[in-house]
C-alpha positions in Angstrom: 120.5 120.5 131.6 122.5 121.3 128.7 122.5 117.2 127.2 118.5 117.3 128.2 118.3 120.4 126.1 120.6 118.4 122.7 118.1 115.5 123.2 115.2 118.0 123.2 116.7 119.7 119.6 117.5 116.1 118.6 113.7 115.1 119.1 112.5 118.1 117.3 115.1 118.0 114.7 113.7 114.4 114.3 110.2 114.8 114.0 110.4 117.9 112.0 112.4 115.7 109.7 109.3 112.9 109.5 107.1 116.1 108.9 108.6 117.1 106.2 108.3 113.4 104.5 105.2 113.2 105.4 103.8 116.6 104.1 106.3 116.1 100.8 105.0 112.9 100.3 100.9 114.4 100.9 101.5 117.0 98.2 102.8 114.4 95.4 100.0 112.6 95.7 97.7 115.7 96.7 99.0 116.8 93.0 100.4 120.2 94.6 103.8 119.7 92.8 105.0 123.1 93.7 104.7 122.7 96.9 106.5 119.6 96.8 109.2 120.6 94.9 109.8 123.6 97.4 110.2 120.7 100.7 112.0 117.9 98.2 115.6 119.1 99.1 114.9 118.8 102.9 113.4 115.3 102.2 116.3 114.2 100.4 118.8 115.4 103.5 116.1 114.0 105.5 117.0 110.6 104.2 120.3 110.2 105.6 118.6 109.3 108.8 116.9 105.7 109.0 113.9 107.3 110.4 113.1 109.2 107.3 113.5 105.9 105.3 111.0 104.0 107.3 108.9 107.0 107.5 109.1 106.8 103.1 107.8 103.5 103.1 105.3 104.0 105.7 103.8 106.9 103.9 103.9 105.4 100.8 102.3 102.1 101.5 99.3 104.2 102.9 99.2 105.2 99.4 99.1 101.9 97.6 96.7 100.4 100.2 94.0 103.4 99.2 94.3 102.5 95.2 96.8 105.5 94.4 99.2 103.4 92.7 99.3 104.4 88.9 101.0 107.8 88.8 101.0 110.4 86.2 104.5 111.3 85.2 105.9 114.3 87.6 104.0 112.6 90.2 105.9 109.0 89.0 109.3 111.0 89.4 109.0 112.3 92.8 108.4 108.7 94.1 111.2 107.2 91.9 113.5 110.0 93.4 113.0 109.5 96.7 112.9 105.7 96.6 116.2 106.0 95.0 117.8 108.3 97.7 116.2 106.1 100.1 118.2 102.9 98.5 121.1 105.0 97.9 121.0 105.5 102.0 120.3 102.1 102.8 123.0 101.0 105.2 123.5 96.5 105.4 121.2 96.9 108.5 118.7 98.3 106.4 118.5 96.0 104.0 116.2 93.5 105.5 114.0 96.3 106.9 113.5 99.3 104.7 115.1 98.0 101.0 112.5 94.4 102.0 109.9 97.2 102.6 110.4 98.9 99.4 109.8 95.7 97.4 106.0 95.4 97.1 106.0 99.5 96.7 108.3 99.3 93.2 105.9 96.3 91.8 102.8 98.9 93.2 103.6 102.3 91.8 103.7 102.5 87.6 102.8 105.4 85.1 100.9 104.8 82.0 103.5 105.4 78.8 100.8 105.2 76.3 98.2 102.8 75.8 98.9 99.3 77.0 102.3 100.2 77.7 103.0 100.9 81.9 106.4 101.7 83.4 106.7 100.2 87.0 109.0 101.8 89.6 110.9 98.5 89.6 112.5 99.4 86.2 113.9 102.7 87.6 115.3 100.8 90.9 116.5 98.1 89.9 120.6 99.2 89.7 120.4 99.3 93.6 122.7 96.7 95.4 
């Protein structure tokens, strides 16, 4: 009873975790920054966990598929914080999974400097091994 119970906490611990990526990752680009600054430590703990990693470049894809891709600037340096703990994270087993998923996202997301000039997410990634 008592390892059914761990598992059970486990689970929950787990998908409370995804929550909190997910709803983080809703207000950035719902434009409620306060309310995503209030969950952004818990998703940054949350990405320890390889879960939380695929669950960032789930949720984020989403985003690029519906057109959301050009940023304004706080909104630019939530994703480029999270993709960079997620990277940070990245274990050799991720590499071919969540870092190969991260790819098209960091050529996707950019922020408009000031006329004709746009930053991509790539430039603020790139030191990653």
């Amino acid at each position: 009873a008592a390892i059914l119970e761990r598992n059970g906490n486990a689970l929950a611990n787990s998908a409370r975790r995804l929550e909190v990526v997910r709803n983080c990752i809703s207000y950035v680009f719902e434009n409620k920054m306060l309310e995503a600054k209030k969950l952004f430590p818990a998703v940054l703990r949350a990405m320890k966990g390889r879960a939380a990693r695929q669950c960032l470049t789930q949720e984020l894809h989403l985003h690029v598929q519906q057109n959301r891709a050009v940023l304004d600037h706080q909104q630019f340096d939530f994703v480029i914080r999270m993709m960079n703990c997620c990277l940070q994270d990245c274990t050799a087993m991720d590499e071919h999974g969540i870092a190969a998923a991260l790819l098209p996202l960091v050529t996707a997301f950019c922020r408009k400097l000031s006329p004709g000039i746009t930053q991509f997410a790539y430039s603020c990634v790139q030191e990653h091994v």
